[in-house]
Structure formats: structure tokens, C-alpha cells
MMTF fields as JSON, N, C-alpha, C and O atoms, coordinates in Angstrom:
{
  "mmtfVersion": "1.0.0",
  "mmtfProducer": "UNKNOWN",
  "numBonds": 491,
  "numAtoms": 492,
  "numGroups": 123,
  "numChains": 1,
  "numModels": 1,
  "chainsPerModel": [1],
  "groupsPerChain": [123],
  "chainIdList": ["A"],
  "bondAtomList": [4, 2, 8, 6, 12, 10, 16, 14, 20, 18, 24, 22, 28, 26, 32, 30, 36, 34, 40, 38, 44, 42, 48, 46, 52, 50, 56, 54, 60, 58, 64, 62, 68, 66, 72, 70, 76, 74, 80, 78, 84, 82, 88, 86, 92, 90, 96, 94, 100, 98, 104, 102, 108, 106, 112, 110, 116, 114, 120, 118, 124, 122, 128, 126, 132, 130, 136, 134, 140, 138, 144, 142, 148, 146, 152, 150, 156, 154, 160, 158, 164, 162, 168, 166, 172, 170, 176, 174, 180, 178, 184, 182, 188, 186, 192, 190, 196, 194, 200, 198, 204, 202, 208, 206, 212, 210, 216, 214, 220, 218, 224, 222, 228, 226, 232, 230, 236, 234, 240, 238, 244, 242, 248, 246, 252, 250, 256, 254, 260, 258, 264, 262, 268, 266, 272, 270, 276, 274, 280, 278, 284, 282, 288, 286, 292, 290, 296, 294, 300, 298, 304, 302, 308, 306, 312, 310, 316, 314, 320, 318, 324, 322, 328, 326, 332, 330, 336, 334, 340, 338, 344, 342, 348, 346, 352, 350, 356, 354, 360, 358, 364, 362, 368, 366, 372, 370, 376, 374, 380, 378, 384, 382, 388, 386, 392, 390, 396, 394, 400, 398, 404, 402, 408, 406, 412, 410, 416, 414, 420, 418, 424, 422, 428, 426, 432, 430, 436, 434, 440, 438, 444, 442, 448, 446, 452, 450, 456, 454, 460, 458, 464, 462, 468, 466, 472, 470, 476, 474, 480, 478, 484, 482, 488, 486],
  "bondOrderList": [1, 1, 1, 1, 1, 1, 1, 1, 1, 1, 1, 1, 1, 1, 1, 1, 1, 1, 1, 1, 1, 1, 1, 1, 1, 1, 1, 1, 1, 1, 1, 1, 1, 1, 1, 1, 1, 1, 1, 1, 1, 1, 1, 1, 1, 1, 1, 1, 1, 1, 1, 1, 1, 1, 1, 1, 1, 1, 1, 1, 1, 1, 1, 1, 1, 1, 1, 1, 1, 1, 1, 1, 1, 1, 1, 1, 1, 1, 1, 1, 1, 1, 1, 1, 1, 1, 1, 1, 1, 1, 1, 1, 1, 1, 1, 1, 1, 1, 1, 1, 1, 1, 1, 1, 1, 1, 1, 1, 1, 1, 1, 1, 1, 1, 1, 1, 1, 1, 1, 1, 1, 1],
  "groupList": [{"groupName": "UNK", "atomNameList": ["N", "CA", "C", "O"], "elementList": ["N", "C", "C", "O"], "formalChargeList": [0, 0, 0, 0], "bondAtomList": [1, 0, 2, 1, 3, 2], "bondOrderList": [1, 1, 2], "singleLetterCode": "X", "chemCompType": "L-PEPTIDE LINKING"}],
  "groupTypeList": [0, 0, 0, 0, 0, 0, 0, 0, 0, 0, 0, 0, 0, 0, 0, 0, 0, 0, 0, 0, 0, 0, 0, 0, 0, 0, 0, 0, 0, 0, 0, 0, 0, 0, 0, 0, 0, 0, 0, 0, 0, 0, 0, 0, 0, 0, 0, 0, 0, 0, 0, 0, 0, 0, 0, 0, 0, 0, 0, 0, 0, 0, 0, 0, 0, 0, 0, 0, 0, 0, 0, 0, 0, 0, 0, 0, 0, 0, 0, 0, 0, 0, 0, 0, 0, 0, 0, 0, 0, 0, 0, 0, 0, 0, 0, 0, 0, 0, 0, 0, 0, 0, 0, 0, 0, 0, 0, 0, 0, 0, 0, 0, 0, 0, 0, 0, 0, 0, 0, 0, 0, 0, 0],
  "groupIdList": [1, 2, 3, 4, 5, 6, 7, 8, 9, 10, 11, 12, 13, 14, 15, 16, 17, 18, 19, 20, 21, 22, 23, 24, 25, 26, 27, 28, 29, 30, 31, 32, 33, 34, 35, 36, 37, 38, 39, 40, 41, 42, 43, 44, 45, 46, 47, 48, 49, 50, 51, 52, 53, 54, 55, 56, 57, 58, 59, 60, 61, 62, 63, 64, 65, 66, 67, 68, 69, 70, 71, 72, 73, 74, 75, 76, 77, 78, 79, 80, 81, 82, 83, 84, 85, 86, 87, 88, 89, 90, 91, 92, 93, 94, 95, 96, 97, 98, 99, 100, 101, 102, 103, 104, 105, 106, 107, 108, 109, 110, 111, 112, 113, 114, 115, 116, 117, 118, 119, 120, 121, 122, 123],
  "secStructList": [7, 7, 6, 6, 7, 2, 2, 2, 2, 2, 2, 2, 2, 2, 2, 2, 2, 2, 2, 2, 2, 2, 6, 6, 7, 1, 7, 7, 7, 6, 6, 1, 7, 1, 1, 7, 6, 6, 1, 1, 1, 7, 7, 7, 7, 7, 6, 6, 2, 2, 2, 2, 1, 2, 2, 2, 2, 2, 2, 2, 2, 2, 2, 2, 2, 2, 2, 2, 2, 2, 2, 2, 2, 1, 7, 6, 6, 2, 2, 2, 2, 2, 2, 2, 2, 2, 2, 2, 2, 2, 2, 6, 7, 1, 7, 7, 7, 7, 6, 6, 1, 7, 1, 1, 6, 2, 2, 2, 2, 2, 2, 2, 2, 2, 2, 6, 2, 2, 2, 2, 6, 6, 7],
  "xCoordList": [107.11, 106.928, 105.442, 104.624, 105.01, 103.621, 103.351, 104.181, 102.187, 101.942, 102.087, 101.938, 102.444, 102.601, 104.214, 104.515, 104.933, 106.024, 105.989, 106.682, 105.481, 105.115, 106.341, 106.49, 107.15, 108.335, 109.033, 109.379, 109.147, 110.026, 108.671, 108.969, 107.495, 106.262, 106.375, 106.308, 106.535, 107.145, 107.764, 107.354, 109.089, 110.18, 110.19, 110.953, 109.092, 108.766, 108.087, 108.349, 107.517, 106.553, 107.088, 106.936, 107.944, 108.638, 109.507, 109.699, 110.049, 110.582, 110.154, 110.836, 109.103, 107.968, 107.145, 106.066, 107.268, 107.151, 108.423, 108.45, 109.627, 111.224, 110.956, 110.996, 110.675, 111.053, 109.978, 110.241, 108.998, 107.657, 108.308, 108.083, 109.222, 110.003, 110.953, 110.936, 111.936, 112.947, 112.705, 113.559, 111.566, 111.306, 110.0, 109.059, 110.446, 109.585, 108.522, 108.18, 107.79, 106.627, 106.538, 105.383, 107.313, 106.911, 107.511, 108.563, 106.82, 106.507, 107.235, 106.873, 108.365, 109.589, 108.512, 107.426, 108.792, 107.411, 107.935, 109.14, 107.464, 107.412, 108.613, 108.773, 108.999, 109.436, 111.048, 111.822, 111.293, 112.652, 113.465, 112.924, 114.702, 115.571, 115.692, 115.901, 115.484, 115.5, 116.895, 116.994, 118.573, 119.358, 119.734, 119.187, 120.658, 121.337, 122.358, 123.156, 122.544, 123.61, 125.12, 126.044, 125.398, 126.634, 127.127, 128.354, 126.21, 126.542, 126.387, 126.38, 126.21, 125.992, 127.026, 126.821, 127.978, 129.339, 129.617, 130.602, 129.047, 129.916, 129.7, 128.655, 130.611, 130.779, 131.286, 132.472, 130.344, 130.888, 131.853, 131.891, 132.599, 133.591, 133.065, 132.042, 133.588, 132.759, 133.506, 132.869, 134.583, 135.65, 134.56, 134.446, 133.886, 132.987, 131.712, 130.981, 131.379, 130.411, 130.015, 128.858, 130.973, 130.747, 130.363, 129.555, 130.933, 130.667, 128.822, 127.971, 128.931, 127.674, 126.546, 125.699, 126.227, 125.012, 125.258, 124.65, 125.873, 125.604, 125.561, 124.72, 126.792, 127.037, 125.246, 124.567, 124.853, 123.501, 122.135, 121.228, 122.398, 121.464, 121.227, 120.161, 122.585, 122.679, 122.522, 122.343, 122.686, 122.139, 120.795, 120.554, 119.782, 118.684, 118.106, 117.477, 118.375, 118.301, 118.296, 117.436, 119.222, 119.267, 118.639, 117.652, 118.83, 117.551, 115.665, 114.718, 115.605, 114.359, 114.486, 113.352, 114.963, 115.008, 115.042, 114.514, 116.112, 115.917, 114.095, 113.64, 113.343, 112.015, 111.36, 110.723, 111.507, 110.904, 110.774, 109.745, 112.162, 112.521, 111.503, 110.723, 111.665, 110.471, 109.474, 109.128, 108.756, 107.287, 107.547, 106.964, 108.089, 107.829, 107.561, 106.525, 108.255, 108.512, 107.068, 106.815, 106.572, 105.63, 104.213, 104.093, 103.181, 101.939, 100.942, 100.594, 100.212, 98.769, 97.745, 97.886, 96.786, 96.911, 97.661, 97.532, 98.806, 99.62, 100.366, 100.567, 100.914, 101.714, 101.524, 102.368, 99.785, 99.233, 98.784, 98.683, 98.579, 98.066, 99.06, 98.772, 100.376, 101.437, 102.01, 102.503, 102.068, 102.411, 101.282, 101.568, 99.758, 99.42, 99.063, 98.385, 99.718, 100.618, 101.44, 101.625, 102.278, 103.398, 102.942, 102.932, 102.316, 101.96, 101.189, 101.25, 100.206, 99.726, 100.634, 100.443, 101.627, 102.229, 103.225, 103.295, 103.952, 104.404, 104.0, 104.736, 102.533, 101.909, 101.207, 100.678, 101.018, 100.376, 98.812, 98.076, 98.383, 96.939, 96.473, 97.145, 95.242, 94.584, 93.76, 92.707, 94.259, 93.103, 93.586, 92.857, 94.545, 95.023, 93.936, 93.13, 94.02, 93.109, 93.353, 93.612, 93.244, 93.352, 92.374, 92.219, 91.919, 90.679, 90.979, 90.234, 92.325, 92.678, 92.443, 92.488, 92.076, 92.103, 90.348, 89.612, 89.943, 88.765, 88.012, 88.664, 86.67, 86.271, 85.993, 86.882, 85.622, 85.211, 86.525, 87.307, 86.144, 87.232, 87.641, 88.812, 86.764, 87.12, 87.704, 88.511, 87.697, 88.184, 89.313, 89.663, 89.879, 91.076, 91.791, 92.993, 91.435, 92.476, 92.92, 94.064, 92.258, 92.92, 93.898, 94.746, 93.842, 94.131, 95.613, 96.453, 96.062, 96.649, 97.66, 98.824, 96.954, 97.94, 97.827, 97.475, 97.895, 98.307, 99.615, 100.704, 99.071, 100.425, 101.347, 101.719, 101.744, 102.272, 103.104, 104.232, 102.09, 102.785, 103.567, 104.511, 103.221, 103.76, 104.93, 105.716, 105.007, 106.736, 107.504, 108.585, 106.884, 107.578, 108.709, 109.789, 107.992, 108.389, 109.527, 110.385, 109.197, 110.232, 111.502, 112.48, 111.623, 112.327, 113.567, 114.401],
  "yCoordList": [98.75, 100.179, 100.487, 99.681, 101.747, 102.057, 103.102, 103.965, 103.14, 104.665, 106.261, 107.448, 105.527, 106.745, 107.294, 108.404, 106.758, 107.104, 107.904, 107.394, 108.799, 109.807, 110.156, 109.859, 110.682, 111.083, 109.91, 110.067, 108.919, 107.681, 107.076, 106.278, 107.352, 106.792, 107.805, 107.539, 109.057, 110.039, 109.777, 109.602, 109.678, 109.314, 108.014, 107.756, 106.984, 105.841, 106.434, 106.232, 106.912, 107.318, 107.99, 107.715, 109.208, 109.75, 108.75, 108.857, 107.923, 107.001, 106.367, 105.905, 106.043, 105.071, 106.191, 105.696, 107.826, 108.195, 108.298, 108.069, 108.634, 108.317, 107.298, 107.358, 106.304, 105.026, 104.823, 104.025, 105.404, 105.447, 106.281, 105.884, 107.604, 108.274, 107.347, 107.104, 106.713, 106.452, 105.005, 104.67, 104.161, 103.14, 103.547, 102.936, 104.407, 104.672, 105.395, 105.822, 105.717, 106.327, 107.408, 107.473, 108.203, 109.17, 108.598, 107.965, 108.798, 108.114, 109.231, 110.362, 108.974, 110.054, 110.312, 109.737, 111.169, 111.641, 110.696, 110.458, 110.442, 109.038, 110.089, 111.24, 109.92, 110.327, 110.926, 110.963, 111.386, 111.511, 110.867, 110.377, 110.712, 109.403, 110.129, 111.331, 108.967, 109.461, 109.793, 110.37, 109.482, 110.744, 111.441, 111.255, 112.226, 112.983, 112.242, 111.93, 111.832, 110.703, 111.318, 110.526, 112.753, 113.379, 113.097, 113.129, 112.706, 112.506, 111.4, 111.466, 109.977, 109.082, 108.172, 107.349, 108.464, 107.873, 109.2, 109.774, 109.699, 111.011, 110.508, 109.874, 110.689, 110.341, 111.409, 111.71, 112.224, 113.051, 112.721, 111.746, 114.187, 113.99, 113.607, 114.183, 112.872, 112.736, 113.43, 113.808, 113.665, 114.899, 115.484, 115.213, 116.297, 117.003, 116.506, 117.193, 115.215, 114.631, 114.822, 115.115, 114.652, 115.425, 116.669, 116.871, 117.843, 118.827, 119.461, 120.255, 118.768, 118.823, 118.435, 118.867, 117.673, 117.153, 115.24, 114.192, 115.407, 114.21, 112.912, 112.061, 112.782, 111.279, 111.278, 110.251, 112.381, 112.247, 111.663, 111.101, 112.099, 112.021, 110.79, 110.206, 110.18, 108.904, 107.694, 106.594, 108.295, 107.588, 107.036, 105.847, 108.096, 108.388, 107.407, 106.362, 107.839, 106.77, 105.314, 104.622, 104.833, 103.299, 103.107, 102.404, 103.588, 103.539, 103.682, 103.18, 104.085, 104.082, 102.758, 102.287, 102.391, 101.238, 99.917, 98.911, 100.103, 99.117, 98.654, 97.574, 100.193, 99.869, 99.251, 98.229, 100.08, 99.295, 97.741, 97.065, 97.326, 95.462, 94.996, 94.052, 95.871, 95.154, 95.185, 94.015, 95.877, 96.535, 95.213, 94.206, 95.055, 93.927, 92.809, 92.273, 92.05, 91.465, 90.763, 89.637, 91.685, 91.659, 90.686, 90.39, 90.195, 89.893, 90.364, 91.383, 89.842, 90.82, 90.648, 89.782, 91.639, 92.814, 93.964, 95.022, 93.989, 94.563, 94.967, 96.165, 94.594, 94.633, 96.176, 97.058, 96.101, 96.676, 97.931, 98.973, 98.158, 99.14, 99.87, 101.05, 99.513, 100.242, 100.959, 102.051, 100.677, 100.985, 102.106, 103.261, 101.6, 103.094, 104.262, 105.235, 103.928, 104.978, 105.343, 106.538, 104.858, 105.501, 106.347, 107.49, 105.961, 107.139, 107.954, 108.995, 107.657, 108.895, 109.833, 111.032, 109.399, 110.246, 111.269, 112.452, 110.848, 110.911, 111.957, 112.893, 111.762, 112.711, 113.508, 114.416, 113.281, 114.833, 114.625, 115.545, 113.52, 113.166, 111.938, 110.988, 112.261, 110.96, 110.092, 109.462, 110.208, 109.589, 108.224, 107.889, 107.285, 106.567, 105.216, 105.59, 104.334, 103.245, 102.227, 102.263, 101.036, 99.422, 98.679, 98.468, 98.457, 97.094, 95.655, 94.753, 96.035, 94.93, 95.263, 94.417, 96.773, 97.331, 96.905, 96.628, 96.943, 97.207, 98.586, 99.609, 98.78, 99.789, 100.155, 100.999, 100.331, 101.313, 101.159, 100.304, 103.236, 103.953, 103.342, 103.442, 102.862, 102.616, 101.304, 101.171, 100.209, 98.971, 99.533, 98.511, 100.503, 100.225, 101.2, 101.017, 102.665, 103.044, 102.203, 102.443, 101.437, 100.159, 99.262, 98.876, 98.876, 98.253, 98.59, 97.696, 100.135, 100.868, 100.849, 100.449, 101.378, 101.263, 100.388, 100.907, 98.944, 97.705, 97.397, 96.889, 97.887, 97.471, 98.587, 97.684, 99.288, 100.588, 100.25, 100.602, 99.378, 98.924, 97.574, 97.167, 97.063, 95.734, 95.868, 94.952, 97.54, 97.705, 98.006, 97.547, 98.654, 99.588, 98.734, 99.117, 97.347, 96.485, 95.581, 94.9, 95.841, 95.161, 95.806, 95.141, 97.209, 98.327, 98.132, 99.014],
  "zCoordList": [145.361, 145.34, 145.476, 145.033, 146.139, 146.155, 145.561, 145.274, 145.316, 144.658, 145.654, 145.363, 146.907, 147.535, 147.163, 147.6, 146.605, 146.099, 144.784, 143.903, 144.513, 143.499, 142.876, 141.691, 143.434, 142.388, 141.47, 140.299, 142.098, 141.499, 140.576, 139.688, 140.714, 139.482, 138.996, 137.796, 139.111, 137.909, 137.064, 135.917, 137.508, 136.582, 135.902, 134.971, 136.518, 135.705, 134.597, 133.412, 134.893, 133.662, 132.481, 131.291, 133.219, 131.879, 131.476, 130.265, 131.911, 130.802, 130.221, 129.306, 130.334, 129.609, 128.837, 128.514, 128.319, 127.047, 126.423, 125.214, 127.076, 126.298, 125.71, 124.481, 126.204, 125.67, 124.488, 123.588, 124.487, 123.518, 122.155, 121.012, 122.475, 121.453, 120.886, 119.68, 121.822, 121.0, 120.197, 119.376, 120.425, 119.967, 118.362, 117.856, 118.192, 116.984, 117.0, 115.896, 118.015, 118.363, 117.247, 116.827, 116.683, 115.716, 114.441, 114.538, 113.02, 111.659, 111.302, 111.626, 110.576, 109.69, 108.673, 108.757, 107.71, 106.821, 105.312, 105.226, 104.739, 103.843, 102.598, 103.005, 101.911, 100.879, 100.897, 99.94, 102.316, 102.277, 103.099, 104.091, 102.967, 103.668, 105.19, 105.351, 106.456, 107.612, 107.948, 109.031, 106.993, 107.271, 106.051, 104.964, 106.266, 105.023, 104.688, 105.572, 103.439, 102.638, 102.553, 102.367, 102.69, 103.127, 104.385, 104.477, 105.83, 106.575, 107.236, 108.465, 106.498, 107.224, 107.95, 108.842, 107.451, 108.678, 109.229, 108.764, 109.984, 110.374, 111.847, 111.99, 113.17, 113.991, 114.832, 114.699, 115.947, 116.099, 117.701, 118.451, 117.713, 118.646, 120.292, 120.662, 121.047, 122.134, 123.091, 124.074, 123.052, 124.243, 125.372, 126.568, 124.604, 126.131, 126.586, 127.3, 126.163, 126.677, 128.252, 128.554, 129.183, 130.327, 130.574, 131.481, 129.723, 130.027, 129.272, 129.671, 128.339, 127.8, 127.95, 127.168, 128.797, 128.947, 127.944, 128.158, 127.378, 126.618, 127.062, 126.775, 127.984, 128.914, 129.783, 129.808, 130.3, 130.669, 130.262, 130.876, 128.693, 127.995, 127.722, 127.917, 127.082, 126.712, 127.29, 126.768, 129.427, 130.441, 130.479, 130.686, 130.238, 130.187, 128.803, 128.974, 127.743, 126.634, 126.791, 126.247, 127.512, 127.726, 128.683, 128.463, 130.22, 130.967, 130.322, 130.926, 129.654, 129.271, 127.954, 127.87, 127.444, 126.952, 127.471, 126.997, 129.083, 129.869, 130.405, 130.782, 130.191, 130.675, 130.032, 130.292, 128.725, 127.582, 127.71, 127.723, 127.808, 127.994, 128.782, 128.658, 129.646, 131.179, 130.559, 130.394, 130.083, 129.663, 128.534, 128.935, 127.574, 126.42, 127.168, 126.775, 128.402, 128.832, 129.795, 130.224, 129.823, 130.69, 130.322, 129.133, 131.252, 130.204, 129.948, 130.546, 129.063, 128.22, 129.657, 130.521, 129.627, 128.88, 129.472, 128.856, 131.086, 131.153, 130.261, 130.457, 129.339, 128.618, 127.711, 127.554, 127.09, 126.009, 127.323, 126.676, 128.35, 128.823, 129.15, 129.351, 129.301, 129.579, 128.25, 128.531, 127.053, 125.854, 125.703, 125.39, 125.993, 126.002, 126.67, 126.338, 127.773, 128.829, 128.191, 128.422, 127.251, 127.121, 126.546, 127.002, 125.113, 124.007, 124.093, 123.438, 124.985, 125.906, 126.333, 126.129, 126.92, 128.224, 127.168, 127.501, 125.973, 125.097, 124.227, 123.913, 123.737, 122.823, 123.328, 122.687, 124.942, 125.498, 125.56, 125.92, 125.236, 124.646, 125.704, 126.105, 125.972, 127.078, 125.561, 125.652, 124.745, 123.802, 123.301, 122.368, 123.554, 122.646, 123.539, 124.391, 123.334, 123.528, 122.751, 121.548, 123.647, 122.29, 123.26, 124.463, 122.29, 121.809, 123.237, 123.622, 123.639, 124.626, 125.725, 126.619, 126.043, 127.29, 127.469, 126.522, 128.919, 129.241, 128.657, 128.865, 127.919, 127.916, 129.066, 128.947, 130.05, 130.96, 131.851, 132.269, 131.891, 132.096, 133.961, 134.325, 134.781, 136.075, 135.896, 136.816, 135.126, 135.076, 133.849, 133.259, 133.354, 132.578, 133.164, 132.969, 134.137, 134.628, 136.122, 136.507, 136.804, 137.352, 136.997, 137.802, 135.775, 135.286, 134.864, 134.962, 134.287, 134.302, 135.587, 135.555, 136.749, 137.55, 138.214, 139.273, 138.428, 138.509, 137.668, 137.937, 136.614, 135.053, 135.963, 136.713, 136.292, 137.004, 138.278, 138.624, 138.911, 140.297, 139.879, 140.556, 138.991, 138.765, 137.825, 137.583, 137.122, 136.404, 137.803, 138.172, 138.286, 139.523, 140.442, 140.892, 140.547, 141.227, 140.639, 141.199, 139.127, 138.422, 138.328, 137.983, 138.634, 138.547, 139.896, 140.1]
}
């Protein structure tokens, strides 16, 4: 894949902050249980999953987990520059950074999209 393919590195990307959400990316707030103890076997009905959006959603969910796999899968420091793509892409913020990445910004947003072309391909 190349980067001239913009829409499909789109949608890479938003899955790679999905996948940044559903893998923990946000800290439940310490002190109360992350469900309600009235409802923890509750199982709801799946009947209109089609009509609802849900069979979609849930598409979307595992697809972005499938990325995730790739992205774990992958090696350093690809690995660590794509994770903080994600949480970047995720929290709306260009600020996140690790110690593994290159400091300078022309050798780590390279670096970036290399890690980018090299999920793309795995995709």
C-alpha cells in the first residue's frame, strides 16, 4: 500500500485509535467497580442487531483488534511508534512521545510513517 492511498490510511488509522480505546487506553476512575453488581450477568437481547447498528459496531471492534495483533506483533521501535499514533490519534493530542522514538521531529515522523506503510502492508 502507498501513502497515496489516503482513505484506506484513514481508516487504518482510525482503527489504530479504536483499538487504542478498546485496549484500555482510558483509566476507569479508581474507587468504583468498572460495572454495576445488579447487572453483571445481564445479557442483552441481540434480535435487532441488524437493524441497529450493532452487528456493525461489533465488526469494527474486532477489526480494530485484529490491528492491534499486527501492531503487537510487529518490531521495536515500529512497534512503540505506532502505539503512539494510536493514543495520539485517540486523545486528539500530538503530545504523547516515548523515550524509544527518535527525538527529532523529522527522524520520528519518518519513522512513523514507515511503521504506517509497513502495517498497511500487513493489512
Amino acid at each position: 500500500m502507498k501513502r497515496d492511498d489516503i482513505p484506506l490510511i484513514a481508516e487504518l488509522l482510525d482503527m489504530l485509535a479504536l483499538w487504542h480505546r478498546i485496549e484500555g487506553g482510558w483509566v476507569p476512575v479508581s474507587g468504583f467497580p468498572p460495572e454495576c453488581p445488579y447487572t453483571v450477568g445481564y445479557k442483552v437481547s441481540r434480535q435487532y442487531d441488524s437493524e441497529n447498528g450493532a452487528d456493525e459496531t461489533d465488526a469494527r471492534g474486532l477489526h480494530a483488534r485484529r490491528i492491534g495483533n499486527l501492531v503487537e506483533g510487529m518490531q521495536e521501535p515500529y512497534r512503540t511508534a505506532l502505539r503512539m499514533l494510536a493514543r495520539n490519534r485517540a486523545t486528539g493530542a500530538s503530545v504523547w512521545i516515548s523515550p524509544r522514538l527518535p527525538t527529532d521531529d523529522t527522524q520520528r515522523a519518518q519513522l512513523v510513517a514507515d511503521a504506517v506503510d509497513m502495517l498497511a502492508a500487513l493489512v
